[in-house]
C-alpha angles and dihedrals in degrees: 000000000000090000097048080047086058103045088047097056095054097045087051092049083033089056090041088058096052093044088050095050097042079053100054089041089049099044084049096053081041088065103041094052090048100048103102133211120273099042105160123005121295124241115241107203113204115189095207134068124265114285099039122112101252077064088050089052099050097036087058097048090048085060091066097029096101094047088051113028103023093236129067131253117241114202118215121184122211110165132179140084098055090300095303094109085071100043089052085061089046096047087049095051124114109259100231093115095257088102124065137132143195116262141184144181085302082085094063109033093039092065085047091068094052144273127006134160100268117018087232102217097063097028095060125059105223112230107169144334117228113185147021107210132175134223124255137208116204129169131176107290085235102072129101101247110076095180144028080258097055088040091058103055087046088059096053095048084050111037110194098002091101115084118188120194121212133174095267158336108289102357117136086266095065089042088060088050092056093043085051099046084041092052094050106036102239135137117239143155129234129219117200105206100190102204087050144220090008093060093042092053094053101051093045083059093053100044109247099120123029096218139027125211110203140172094202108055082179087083091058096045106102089041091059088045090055092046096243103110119037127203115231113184139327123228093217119107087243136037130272118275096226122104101218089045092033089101098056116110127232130257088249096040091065086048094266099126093209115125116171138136132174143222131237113200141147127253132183123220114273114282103041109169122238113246088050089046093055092040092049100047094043085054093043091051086056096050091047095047101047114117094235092051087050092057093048101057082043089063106050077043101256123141118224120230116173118208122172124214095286098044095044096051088054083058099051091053089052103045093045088064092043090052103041079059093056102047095058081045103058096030097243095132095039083060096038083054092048095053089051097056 
């Protein structure tokens, strides 16, 4: 008897156990599946310094990620090497979804001058673009060329005396200086300025460069209005929409036959898993295509494309053979080669 109370004791402590320990697993499997994406807020990582547009772009997305996502956006900047400092923090993050950044035609054209740490296009996952945007000229508005045209044939008179400044060695916007200074014959000298249009800007109001080519004409806005900067062509088929730039010619319309313009888009680390990438675009889709994001992009002078992953990707793959071809063109690699050595 003693012996059957005994057994029964411990198969009762011995049950309890077991219930109290399915309980905890289960609880446990209860709250993973349950957990749902996004869980904290989610890192933007943008590869340029405050004030550029890639900032402007994620700051106004940041503004509409809780409404859309259910978690905010926080923006870090980490500027430098052509943008490829960031992009290496991009590339080494954990690929969770709590780690994305903004990204433009530099992830394609940095991988094209050697070696660097990731080799972006297949490092990075692609997730949406967000915007087509020109290329701008502006000078002072003191100066004694008022259009490409007159600039040109300045220029010409003065080989090597125009410096432009740009965001970087070897970023889309160099490439479109060179096109430009190829197309028209002229001797000019670039000025990388690595934490981008801020740093351009700068130096073009005080002087130390005669003309600024910029992807973001919003950050020249209030000095065009002054009368200090004037704008002196775009290299897109069309004008600019902006009303205060609406009246600017074209690159082709003044007989420079450069049309290019670039996309800014967000892309994950590699690896992304499924469920987060889905959750993520469709947020993202949401976030691009709000109205007030919209209006927002309409007003630095940005167009807003929209691409999702599939598209985007496409993209990637094109522009990476049109502008391997441009960069032995307009001698871009072979400089960037010769630095490095």
């Amino acid at each position: 008897m003693v012996g059957n109370k005994m057994v029964s004791s411990l198969m009762v402590i011995f049950l309890s156990i077991a219930i109290m320990t399915g309980g905890c697993t289960m609880g446990a499997k209860e709250s993973t599946v349950s957990e749902k994406y996004p869980a904290k807020p989610i890192t933007i990582i943008v590869p340029f310094a405050a004030g550029g547009s890639s900032d402007m772009i994620a700051r106004a997305l940041e503004k509409s990620a809780q409404k859309h996502l259910g978690q905010s956006l926080v923006v870090v900047n980490i500027p430098g090497g052509a943008g490829t400092i960031g992009m290496n923090e991009l590339a080494a993050a954990k690929p969770d979804g709590y780690t994305i950044g903004v990204v433009s035609m530099g992830a394609i054209l940095q991988p094209l001058y050697g070696q660097t740490r990731y080799h972006y296009p297949t490092a990075l996952e692609p997730l949406v673009n967000i915007v087509s945007s020109p290329v701008v000229v502006a000078s002072l508005a003191e100066k004694p060329w008022k259009n490409m045209s007159e600039l040109v044939s300045y220029a010409k008179r003065h080989p090597g005396e125009i410096k432009y400044g740009h965001s970087g060695l070897g970023t889309a916007v160099h490439v479109t200086g060179e096109m430009f200074a190829q197309e028209t014959g002229i001797n000019i000298v670039q000025v990388p300025f690595p934490g981008g249009e801020p740093e351009s800007l700068a130096a073009l109001l005080g002087k130390h460069i005669q003309i600024m080519i910029a992807y973001n004409p919003a950050v020249l806005k209030e000095y065009v209005e002054s009368g200090i900067i004037r704008i002196l062509g775009v290299s897109d088929e069309t004008r600019l929409n902006i009303p205060e730039f609406g009246d600017v010619p074209t690159f082709k319309e003044q007989g420079i036959d450069v049309a290019f313009n670039f996309w800014t888009g967000i892309a994950a680390p590699k690896g992304l898993p499924p469920a987060e990438k889905a959750r993520l675009t469709a947020g993202l889709k949401e976030m691009i295509n709000d109205p007030e994001f919209k209006k927002n992009m309409e007003k630095l002078g940005m167009s807003v494309q929209y691409m999702g992953p599939e598209e985007f990707s496409a993209r990637w793959i094109e522009d990476n053979t049109k502008l391997t071809k441009i960069v032995k063109e307009t001698g871009i690699a072979d400089l960037i080669a010769a630095q490095k050595k």
